[in-house]
C-alpha positions as CSV (number, residue, x, y, z in Angstrom):
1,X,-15.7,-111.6,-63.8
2,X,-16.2,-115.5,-63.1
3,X,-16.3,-115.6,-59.7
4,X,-18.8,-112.8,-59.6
5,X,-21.1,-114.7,-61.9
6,X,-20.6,-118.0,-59.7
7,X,-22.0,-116.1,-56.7
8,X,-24.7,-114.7,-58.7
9,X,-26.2,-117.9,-59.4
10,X,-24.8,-119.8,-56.2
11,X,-28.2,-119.3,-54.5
12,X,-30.1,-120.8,-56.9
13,X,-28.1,-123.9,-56.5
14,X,-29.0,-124.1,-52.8
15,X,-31.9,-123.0,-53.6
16,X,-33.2,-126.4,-55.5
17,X,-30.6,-128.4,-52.8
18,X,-32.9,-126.8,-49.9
19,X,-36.0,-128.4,-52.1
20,X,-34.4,-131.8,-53.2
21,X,-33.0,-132.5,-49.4
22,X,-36.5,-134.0,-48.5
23,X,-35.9,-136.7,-51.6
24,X,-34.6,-140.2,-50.5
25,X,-30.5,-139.9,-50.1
26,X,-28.8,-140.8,-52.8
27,X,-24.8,-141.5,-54.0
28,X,-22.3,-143.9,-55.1
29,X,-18.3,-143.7,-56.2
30,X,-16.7,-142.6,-59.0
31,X,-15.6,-144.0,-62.4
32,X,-12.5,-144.0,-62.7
33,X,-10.9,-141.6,-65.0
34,X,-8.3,-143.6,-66.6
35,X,-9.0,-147.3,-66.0
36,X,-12.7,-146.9,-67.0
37,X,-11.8,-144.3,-70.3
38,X,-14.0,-146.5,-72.1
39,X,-17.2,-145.5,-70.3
40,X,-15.8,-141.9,-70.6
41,X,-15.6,-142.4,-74.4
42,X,-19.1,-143.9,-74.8
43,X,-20.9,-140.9,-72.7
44,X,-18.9,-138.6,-74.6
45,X,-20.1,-140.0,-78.2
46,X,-24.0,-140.4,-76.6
47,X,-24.1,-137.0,-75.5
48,X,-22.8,-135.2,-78.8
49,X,-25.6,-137.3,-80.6
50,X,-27.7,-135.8,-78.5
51,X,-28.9,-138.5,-76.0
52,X,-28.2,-137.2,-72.9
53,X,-29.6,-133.9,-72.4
54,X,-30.2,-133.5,-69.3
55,X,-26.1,-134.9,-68.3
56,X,-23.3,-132.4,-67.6
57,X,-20.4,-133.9,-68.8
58,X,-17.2,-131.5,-68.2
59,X,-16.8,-131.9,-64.3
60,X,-15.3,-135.2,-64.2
61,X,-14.9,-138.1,-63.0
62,X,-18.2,-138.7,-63.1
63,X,-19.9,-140.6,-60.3
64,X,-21.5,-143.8,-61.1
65,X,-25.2,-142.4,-59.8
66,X,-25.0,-139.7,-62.6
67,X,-24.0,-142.5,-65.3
68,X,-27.4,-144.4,-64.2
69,X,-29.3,-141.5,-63.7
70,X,-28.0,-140.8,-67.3
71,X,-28.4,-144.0,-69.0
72,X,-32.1,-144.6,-67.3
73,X,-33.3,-141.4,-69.2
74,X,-32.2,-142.6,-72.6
75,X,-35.2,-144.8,-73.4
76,X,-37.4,-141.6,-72.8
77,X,-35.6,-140.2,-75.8
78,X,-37.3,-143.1,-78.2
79,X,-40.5,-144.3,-77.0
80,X,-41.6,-145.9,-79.9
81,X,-38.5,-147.9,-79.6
82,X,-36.8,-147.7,-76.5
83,X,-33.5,-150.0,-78.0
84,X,-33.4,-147.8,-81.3
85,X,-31.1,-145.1,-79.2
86,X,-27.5,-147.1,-79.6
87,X,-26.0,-150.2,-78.6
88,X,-23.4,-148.5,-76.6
89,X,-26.2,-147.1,-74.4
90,X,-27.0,-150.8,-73.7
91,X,-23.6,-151.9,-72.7
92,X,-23.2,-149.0,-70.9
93,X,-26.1,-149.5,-69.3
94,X,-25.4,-152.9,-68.2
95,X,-21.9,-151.6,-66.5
96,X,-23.2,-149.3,-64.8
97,X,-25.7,-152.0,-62.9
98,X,-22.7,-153.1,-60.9
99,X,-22.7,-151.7,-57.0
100,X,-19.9,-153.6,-56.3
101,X,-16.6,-154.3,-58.5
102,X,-13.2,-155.6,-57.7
103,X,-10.3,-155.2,-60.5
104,X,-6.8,-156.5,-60.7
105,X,-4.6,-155.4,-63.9
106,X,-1.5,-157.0,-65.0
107,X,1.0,-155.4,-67.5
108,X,4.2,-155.6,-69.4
109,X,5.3,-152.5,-71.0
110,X,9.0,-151.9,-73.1
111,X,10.2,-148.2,-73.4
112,X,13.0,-146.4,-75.1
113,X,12.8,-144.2,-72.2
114,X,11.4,-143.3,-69.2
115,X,8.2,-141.4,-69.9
116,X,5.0,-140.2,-67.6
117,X,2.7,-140.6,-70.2
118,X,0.2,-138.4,-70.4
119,X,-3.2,-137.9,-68.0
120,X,-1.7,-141.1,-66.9
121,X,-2.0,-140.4,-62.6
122,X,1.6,-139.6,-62.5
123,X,1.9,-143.3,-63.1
124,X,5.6,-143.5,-65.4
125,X,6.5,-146.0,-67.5
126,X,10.4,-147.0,-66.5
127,X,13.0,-147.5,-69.2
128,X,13.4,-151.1,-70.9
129,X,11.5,-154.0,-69.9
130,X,8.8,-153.0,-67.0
131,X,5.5,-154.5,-65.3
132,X,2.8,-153.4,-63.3
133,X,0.7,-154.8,-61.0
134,X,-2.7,-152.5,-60.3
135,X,-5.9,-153.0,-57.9
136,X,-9.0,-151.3,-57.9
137,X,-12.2,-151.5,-56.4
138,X,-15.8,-149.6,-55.7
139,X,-18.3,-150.9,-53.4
140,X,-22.0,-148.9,-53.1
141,X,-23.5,-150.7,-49.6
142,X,-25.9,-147.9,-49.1
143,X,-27.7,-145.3,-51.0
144,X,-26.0,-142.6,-48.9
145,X,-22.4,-144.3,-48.2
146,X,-20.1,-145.5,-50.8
147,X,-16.4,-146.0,-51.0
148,X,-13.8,-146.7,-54.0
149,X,-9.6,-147.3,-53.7
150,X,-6.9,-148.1,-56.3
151,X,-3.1,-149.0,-55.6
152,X,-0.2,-149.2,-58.4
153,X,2.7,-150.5,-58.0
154,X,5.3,-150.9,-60.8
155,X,8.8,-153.1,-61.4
156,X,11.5,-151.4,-63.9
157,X,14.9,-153.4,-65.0
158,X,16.8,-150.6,-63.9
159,X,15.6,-150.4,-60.3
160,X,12.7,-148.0,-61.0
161,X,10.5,-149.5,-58.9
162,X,7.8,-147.8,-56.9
163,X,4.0,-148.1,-55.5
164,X,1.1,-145.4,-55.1
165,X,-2.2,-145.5,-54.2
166,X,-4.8,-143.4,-56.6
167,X,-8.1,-142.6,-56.7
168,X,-9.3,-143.7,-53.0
169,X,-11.9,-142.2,-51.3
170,X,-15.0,-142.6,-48.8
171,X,-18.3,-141.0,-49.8
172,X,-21.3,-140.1,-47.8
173,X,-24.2,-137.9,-48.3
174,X,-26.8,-137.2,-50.9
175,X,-27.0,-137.1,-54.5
176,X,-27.4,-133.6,-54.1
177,X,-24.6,-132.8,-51.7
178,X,-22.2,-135.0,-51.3
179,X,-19.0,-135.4,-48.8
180,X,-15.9,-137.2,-50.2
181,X,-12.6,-137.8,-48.3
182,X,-9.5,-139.3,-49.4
183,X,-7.1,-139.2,-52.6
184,X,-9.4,-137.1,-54.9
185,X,-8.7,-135.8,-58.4
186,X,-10.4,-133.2,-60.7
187,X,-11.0,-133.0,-64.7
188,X,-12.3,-129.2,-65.1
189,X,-13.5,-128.4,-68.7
190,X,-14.3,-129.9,-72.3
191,X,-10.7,-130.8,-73.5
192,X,-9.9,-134.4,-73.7
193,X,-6.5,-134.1,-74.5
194,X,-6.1,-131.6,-71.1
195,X,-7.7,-129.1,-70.0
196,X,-6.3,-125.8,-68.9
197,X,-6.9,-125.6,-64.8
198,X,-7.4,-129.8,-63.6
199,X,-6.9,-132.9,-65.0
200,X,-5.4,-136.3,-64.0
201,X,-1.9,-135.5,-65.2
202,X,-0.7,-135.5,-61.8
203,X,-1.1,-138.4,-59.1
204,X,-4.5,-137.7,-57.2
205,X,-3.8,-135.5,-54.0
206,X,-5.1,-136.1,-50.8
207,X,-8.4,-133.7,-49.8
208,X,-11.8,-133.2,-49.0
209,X,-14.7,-132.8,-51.6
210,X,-18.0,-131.3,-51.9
211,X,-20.1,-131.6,-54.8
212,X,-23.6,-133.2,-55.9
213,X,-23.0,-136.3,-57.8
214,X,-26.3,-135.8,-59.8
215,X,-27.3,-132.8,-61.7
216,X,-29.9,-130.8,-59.7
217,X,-32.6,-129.5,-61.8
218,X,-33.4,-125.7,-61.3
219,X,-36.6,-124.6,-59.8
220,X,-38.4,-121.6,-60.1
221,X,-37.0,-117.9,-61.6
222,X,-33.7,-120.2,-62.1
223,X,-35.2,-122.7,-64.5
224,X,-33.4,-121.0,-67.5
225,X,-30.3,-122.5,-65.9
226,X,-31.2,-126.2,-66.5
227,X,-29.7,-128.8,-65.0
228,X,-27.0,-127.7,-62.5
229,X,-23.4,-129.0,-60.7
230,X,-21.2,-127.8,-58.3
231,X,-17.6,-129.1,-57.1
232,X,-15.2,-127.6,-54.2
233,X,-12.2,-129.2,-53.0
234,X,-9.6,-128.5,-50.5
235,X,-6.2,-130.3,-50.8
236,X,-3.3,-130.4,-48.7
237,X,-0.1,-130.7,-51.0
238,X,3.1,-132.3,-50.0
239,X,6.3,-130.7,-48.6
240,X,8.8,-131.4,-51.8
241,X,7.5,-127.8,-53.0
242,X,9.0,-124.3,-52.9
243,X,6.3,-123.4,-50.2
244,X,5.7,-127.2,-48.2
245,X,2.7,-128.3,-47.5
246,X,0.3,-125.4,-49.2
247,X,-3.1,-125.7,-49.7
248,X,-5.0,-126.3,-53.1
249,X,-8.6,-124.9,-53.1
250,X,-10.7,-126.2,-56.4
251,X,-14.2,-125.0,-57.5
252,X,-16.2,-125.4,-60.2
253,X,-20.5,-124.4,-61.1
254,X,-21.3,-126.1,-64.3
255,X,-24.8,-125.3,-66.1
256,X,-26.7,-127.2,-68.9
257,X,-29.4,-125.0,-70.1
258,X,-30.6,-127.1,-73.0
259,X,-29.5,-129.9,-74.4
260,X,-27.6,-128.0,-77.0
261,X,-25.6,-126.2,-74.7
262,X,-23.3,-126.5,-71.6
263,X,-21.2,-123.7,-69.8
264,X,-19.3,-124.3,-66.8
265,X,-16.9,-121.6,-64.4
266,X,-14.3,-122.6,-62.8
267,X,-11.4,-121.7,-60.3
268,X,-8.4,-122.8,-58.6
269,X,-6.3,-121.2,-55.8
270,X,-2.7,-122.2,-53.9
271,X,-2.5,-120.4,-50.8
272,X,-1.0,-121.3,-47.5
273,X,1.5,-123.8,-46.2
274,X,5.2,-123.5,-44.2
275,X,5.2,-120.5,-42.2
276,X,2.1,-118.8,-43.9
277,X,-1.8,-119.0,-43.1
278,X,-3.8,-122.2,-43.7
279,X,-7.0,-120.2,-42.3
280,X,-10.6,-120.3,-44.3
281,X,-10.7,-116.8,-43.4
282,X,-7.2,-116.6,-45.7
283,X,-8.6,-118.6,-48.2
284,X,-12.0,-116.4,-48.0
285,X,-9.4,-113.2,-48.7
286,X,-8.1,-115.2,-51.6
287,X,-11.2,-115.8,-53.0
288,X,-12.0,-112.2,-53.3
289,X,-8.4,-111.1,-54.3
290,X,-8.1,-108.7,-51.1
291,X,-4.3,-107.2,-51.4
292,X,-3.7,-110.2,-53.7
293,X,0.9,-110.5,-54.0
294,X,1.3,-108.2,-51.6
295,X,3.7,-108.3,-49.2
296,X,3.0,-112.0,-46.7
297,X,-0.4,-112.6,-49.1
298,X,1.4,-114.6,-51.9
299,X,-1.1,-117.0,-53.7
300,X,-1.3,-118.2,-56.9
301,X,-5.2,-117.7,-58.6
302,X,-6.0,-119.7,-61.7
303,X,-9.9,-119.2,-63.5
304,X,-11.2,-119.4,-66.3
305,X,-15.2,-120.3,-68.5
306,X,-15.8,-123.4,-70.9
307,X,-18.8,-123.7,-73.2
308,X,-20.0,-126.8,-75.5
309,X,-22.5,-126.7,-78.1
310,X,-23.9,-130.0,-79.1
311,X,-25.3,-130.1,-82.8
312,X,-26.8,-133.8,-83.0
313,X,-27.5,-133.5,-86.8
314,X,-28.8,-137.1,-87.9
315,X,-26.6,-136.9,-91.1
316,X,-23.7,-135.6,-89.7
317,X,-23.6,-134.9,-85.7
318,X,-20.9,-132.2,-84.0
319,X,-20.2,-130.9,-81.0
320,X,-18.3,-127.9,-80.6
321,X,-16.1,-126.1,-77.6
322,X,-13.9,-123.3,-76.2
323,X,-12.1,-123.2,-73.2
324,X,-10.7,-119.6,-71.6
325,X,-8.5,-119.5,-68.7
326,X,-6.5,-116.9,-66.6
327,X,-2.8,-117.5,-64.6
328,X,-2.8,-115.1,-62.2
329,X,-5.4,-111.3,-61.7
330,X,-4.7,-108.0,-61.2
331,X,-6.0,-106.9,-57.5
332,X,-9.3,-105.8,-56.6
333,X,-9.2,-101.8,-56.5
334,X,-11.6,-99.4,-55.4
335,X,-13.1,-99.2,-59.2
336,X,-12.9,-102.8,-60.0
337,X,-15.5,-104.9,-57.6
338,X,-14.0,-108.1,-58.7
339,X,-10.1,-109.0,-59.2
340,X,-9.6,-109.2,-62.9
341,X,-8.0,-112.3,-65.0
342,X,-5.0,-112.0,-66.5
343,X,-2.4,-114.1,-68.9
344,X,-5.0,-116.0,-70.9
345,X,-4.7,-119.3,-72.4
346,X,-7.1,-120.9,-74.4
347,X,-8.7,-124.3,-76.0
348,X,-10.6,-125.2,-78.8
349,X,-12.1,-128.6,-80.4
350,X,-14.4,-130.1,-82.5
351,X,-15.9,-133.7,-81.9
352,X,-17.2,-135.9,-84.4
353,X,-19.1,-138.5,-82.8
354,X,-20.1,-140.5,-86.0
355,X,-18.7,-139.9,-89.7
356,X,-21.3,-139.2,-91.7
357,X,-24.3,-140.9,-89.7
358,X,-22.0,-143.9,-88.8
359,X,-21.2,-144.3,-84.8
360,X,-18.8,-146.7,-85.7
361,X,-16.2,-144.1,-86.0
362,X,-15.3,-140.9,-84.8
363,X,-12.8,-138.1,-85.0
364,X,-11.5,-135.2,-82.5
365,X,-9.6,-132.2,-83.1
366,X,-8.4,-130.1,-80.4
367,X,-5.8,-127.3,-79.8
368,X,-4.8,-125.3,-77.3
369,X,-2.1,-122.7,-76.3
370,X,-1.1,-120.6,-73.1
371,X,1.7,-119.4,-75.5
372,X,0.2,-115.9,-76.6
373,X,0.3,-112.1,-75.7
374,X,4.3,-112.9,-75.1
375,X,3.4,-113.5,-71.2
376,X,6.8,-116.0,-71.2
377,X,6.6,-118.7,-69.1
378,X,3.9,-117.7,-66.6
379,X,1.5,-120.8,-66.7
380,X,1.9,-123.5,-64.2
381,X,5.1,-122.0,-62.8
382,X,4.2,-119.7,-60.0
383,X,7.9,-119.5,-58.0
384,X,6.0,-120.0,-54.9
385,X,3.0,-122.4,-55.7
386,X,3.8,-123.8,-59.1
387,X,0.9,-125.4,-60.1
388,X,1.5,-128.4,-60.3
389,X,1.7,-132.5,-57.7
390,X,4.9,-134.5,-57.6
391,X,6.6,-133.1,-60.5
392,X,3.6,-133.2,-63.2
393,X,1.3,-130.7,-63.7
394,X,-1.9,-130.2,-62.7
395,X,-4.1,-128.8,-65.8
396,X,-3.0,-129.6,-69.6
397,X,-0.1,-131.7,-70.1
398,X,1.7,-129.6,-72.5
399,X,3.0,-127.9,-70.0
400,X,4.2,-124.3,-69.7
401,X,4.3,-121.8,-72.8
402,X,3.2,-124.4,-75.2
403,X,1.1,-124.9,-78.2
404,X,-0.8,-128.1,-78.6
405,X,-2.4,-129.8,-81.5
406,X,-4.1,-133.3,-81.2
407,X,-5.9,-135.5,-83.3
408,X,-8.1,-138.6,-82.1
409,X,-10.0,-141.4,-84.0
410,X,-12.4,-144.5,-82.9
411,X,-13.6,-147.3,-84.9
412,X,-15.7,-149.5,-82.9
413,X,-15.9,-153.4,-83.5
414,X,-18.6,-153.3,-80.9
415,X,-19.8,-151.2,-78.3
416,X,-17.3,-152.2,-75.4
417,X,-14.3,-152.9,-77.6
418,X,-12.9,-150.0,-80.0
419,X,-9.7,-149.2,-81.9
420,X,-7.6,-145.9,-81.1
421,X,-5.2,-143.3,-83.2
422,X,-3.9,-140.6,-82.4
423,X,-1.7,-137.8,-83.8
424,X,-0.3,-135.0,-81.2
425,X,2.4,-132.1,-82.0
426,X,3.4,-130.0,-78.9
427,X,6.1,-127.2,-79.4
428,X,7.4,-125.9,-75.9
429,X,9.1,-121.8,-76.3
430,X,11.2,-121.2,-73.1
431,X,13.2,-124.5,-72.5
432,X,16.1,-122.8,-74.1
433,X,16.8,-120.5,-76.8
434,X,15.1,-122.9,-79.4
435,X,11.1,-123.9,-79.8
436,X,11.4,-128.2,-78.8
437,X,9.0,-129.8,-80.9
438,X,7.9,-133.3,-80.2
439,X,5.3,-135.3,-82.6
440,X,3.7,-138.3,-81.0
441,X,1.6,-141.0,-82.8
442,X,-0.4,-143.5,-80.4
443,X,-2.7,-146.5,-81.6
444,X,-4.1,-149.4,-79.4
445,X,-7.1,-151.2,-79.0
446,X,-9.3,-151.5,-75.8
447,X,-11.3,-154.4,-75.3
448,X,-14.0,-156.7,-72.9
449,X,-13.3,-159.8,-74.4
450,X,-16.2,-161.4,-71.7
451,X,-18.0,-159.4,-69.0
452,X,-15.0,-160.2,-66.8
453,X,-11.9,-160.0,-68.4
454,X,-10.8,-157.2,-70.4
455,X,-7.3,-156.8,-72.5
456,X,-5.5,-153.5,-73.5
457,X,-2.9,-153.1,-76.0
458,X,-0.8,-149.5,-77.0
459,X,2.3,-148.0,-78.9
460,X,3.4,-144.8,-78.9
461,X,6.5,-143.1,-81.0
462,X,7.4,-139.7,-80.5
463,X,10.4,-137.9,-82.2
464,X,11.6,-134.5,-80.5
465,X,13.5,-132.0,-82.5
466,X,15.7,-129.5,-79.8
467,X,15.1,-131.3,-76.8
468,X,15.4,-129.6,-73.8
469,X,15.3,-126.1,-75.7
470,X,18.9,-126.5,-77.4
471,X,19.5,-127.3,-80.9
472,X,20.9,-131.2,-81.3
473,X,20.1,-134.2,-82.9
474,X,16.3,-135.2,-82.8
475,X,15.5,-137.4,-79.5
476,X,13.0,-140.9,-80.0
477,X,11.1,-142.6,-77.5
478,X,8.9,-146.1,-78.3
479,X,6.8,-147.5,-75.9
480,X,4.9,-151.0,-76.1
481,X,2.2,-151.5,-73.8
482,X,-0.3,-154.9,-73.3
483,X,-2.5,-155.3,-70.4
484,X,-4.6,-157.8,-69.0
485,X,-7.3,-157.5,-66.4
486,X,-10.2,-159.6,-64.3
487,X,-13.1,-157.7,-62.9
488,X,-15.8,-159.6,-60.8
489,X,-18.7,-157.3,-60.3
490,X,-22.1,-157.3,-58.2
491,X,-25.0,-155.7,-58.9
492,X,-28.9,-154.4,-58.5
């Protein structure tokens, strides 16, 4: 199954590393997944026009060497006119010259409720009146060292008052192989709205990384495979869980054969913690599914394959993809070399990046469900190592036997400034003996209003019929959200 396929073609990835070792190091820090979504948004609607062909975009975040690497390529794409491409490969061209950036955010939000909203870094938004004060920063002083930290802290009229620190690491290697350190986070697949095994739904978690921050072109009989990318992590996970401190292994081969298409693997396994084996040599067993929930080898095993098909037609471009993941295998046996997937959930979209011809606007559909095959509540709930950091989960934000349906529009007034709707129903099965429904409807506009300062403004309303599971009266929640933020930046 997957993992069999990942070591099939693991030696041609180290295979073109071996090769691309004797290049001039190469890396920088991340983008940050949801204080730079912008960026995210502009790569997403260049690459389903078809402008970056040679970019793997489903293993996020996406380091800022990849971006340039990325972005440089573009004007290849149009040399009769290198500026014909899109103005949003301009601006986001510009952005990513900056080496160095320090950010500070300031914001006053008003809620209903208290919510965690979603892919949000765990971050809540407290009940009534509330403000936040955030910092961020990512400094590149050498081709081969870079390093990037962020720090929340937030004020609620009630008392709900707290501080974090997100994404914050300290990089050093190649743009080939690459060592990162520090509180990491992991966006596995094509879904935007979540996908099924990692997003940032939870607060990053503290771990080790290794991964090339640039695709690494394919050499020889393993040319057919394109561009390539690899991810591992290992996280240790903290001790308010049912297991304490147990270990979170990630991993994740991603290919881009053409530009048309992109398919990418990946894995994730709890293992470990309070009174059980943190070895490699456990993890290693793990990995392979040796006398998987047997008695003392309890781990939880999630996998699953993603595939995108980019159709940049000039008239009308679309991009099309399909997410399949597993909770939980049946054991390796004597007539099964691998350890075989079970409970499958599954996610599907299609992505609009202009409406007929105009890049001005686009339009996202997306649904997924790990509600099928009446498996029950089996995703993201192992009783041992529930999959899941500080009380959110890990991979989609539905949650647990759900069903998901989202809807997302952009119109752009310019290329770093856009305007965002979106429509979301989510119906939950086993909170109680009724199906909770909740319908959400978010708009907001995002904004650089000069190269410096950029403004954020967002409202949400969602209306949830049998909260909880249990028939009652429908439950509201509003939330009104403005930002403002300075960035100084340095760069080449």
């Amino acid at each position: 199954m997957a993992w069999g396929v990942l070591l099939l073609a693991a030696p041609g990835v180290f295979l073109a590393l071996f090769h691309a070792l004797a290049a001039s190091p190469a890396c920088a820090a991340d983008l940050y997944l949801e204080d730079e979504r912008e960026i995210y948004h502009a790569l997403d609607k260049m690459n389903a026009m078809g402008m970056l062909p040679g970019s793997l975009a489903n293993t996020r975040p996406y380091d800022m060497q990849a971006v340039r690497a990325a972005v440089d390529n573009i004007a290849g794409l149009y040399p009769d006119d290198p500026q014909s491409g899109d103005p949003l490969a301009r601006w986001v061209a510009s952005y990513a010259k900056q080496t160095a950036i320090a950010r500070g955010t300031a914001s006053i939000s008003w809620a209903e409720r208290r919510t965690v909203p979603p892919n949000n870094a765990g971050v809540p938004v407290p009940e009534g009146f509330s403000a936040e004060f955030s910092a961020l920063g990512r400094y590149e002083p050498y081709s081969w060292l870079s390093a990037n930290a962020k720090g929340v802290v937030w004020w609620g009229e009630g008392g709900d008052s707290d501080a974090i620190f997100g994404d914050s690491t300290v990089e050093f290697g190649h743009k080939y192989i690459s060592l990162v350190a520090g509180k990491i986070e992991a966006w596995y697949g094509p879904g935007r709205r979540g996908s099924l095994i990692f997003t940032n739904n939870a607060e990053p978690f503290p771990g080790v990384r290794l991964h090339n921050p640039v695709p690494i072109p394919m050499p020889w009989i393993f040319s057919f495979l394109g561009n390539v990318q690899y991810d591992l992590f290992l996280a240790q996970l903290d001790g308010d869980r049912p297991i304490k401190d147990s270990r979170l292994f990630g991993m994740r081969l991603a290919a881009r054969p053409s530009r048309y298409f992109e398919i990418g693997l990946s894995r994730a396994i709890h293992y470990g913690g309070e009174g059980r084996s943190n070895s490699l040599s456990k993890l290693w067993e793990a990995f392979w599914g040796y006398q998987i929930n047997q008695s003392g080898n309890m781990e939880n095993e999630l996998a699953g394959f993603d595939v995108e098909v980019t159709l940049p037609f000039k008239g009308q471009p679309v991009q099309l993809y399909y997410e399949m993941a597993a909770e939980d295998q049946h054991p390796r046996t004597s007539n099964t070399p691998f350890p075989t997937p079970e409970k499958w959930a599954y996610l599907g979209g299609v992505f609009l990046p202009a409406i007929l011809g105009n890049s001005s606007f686009d339009l996202r559909v997306e649904y997924a469900t790990n509600h099928v095959y009446n498996n029950g509540p089996v995703w993201y709930v192992h009783p041992d190592y529930p999959h899941e950091y500080k009380g959110q989960v890990l991979g989609h934000p539905m949650g647990n036997d759900a069903r998901d349906l989202w809807i997302q529009g952009h119109y752009y007034l310019r290329p770093s400034t856009y305007l965002e709707l979106g429509l979301n129903w989510t119906d939950r099965y086993s909170l109680g003996p009724q199906v909770e429904s909740t319908f959400r409807c978010t708009a907001g506009i995002i904004g650089w209003i000069t190269k410096s300062v950029r403004t954020e403004t967002g409202f949400s309303w969602e209306n949830v019929e049998n909260p909880g599971g249990t028939a009652g009266p429908s439950r509201t929640n509003t939330v009104i959200r403005t930002a403002f933020s300075y960035q100084a930046g340095w760069g080449r």
